[in-house]
C-alpha positions in Angstrom: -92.4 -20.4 81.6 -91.5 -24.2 80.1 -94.8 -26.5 80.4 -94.4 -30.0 80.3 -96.2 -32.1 77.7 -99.4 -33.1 80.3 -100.0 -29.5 80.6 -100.4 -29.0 76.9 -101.5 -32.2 75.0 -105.2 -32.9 75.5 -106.9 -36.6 73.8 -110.4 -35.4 71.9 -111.9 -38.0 69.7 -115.7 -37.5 69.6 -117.0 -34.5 66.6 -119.3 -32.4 68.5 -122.8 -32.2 67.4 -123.4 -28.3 66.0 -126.4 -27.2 66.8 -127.4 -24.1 65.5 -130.2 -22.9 67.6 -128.0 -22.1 70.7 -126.0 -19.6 68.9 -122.8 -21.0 70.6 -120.7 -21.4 68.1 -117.2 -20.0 67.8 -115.9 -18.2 64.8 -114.1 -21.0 63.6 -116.8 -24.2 64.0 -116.1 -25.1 60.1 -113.0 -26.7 61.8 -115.0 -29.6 62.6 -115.3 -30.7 59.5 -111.6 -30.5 59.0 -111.8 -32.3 62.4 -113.2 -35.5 60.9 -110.8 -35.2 57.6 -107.5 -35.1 59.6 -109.0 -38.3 61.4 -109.4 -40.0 58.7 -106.4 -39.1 56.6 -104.9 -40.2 60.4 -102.9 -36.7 59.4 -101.4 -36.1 62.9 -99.5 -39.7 63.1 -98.5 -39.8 59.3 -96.6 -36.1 59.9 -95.3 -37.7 63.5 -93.6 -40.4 61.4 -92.2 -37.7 59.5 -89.6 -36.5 62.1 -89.4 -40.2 63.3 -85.7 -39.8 62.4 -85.3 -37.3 65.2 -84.1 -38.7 68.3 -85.2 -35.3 70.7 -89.1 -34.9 71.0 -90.1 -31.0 71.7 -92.9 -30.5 74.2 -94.7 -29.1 71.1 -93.7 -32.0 68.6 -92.4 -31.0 65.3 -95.5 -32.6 63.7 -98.3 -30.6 65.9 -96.2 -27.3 64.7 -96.9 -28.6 61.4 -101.0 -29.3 61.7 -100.7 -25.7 63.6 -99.4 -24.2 60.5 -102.0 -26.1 58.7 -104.9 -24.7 60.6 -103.3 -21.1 60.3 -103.8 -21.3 56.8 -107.3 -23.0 56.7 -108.8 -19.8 59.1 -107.1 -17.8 56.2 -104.2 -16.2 58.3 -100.9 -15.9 56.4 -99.0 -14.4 59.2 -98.0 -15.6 62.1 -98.4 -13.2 64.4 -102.0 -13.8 63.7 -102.1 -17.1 65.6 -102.7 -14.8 68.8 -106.6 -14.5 67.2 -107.3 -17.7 67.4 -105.2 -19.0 70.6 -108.2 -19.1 73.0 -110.7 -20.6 70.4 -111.9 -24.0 72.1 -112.5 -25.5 68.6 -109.0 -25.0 67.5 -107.5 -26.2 70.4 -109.6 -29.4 70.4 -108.4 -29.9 66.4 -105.0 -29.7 67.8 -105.4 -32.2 70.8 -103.9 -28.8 73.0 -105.0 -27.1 76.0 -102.9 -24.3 75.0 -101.3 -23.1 71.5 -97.3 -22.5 72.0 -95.9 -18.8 71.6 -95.7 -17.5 68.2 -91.6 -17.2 69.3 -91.9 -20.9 70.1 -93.6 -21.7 66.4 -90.8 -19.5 64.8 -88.1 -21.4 66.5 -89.4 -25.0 65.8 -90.2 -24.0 61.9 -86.0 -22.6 61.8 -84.8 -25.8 63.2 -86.8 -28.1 60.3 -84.0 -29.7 58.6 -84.0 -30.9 54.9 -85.0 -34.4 55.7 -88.3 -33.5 57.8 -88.8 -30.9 55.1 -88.7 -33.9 51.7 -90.6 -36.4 54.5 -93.6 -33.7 54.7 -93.4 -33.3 50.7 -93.6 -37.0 50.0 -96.6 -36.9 52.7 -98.7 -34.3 51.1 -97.7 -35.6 47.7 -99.1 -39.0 49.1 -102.1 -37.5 50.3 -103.1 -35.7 47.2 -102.6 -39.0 44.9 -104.5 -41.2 47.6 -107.1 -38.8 46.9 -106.9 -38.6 43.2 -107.1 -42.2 42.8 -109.8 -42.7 45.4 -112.3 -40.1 43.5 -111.0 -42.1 40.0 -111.8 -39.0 37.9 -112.4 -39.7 34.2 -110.6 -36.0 33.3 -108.7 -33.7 35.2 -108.3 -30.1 34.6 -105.2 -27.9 35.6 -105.2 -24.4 35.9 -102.1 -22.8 36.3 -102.6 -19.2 37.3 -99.7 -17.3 37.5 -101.5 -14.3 39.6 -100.8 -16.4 42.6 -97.1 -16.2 42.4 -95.5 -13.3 43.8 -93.7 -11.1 40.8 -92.7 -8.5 43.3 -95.4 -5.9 41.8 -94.2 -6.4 38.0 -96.4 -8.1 35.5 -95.8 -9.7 32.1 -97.6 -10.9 29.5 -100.8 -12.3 29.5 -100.8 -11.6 34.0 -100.8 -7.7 32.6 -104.3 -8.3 31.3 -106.8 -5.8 29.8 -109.1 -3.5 31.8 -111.9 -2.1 29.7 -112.4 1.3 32.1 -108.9 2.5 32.6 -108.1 5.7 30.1 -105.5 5.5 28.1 
């Protein structure tokens, strides 16, 4: 069933005040402090002008399906299928500015219609953001650490990623 945008899109501005002596908080109330952050990175409207090029608007806008993903990832979810264990959470859907999260079907199709354009606009965004950031903190050293056990090699190791383990025989 097609909603229309009222039906969905919910305005929550004020951070709730966690108290911790009720016991009523959701699984996911460390979202609140991701709450604050997107505020004031003002993430939602800065991915919004991302797809500003796009003259049709989705009930779900491009940009929310973006901050969706986001949040996926933050709870630690990497598939997603997996947004169905967090679609009732109160917390989420207040981070999202939603009364309801769209269909995992409905996700899929928005993220296989992002074109190239939306796709470098969202690049230059984060790239933004990290700078921003960088230059705010005005570290006297910075430290890289490329590890190469988070890339996916498909089960095969080489070189140093092999690495030495003391107990196995052989």
């Amino acid at each position: 069933m097609k909603s229309s945008k009222a039906q969905n899109h919910a305005k929550f501005h004020k951070i709730p005040e966690i108290r911790f002596e009720d016991q009523q908080l959701t699984s996911f109330s460390g979202l609140l402090v991701f709450q604050l952050l997107f505020r004031r990175l003002n993430l939602k409207q800065r991915l919004k002008n991302c797809f500003n090029h796009l003259k049709v608007s989705p009930i779900f806008g491009r940009h929310l399906m973006v901050v969706l993903l986001i949040v996926h990832l933050l709870l630690g979810f990497r598939r997603l299928r997996e947004v169905d264990y967090f679609r009732d959470d109160p917390l989420v859907l207040r981070i999202m500015g939603l009364r309801k999260i769209p269909d995992v079907s409905t996700i899929s199709r928005a993220l296989a219609n992002m074109e190239p354009q939306s796709v470098d606009n969202i690049r230059r965004l984060s790239r933004a953001i990290v700078i921003d950031g960088l230059n705010r903190e005005r570290f006297s050293r910075l430290t890289l650490d490329f590890d190469g056990s988070v890339l996916s090699t498909k089960g095969h190791a080489e070189g140093t990623a092999v690495g030495f383990n003391k107990t196995k025989k052989g």
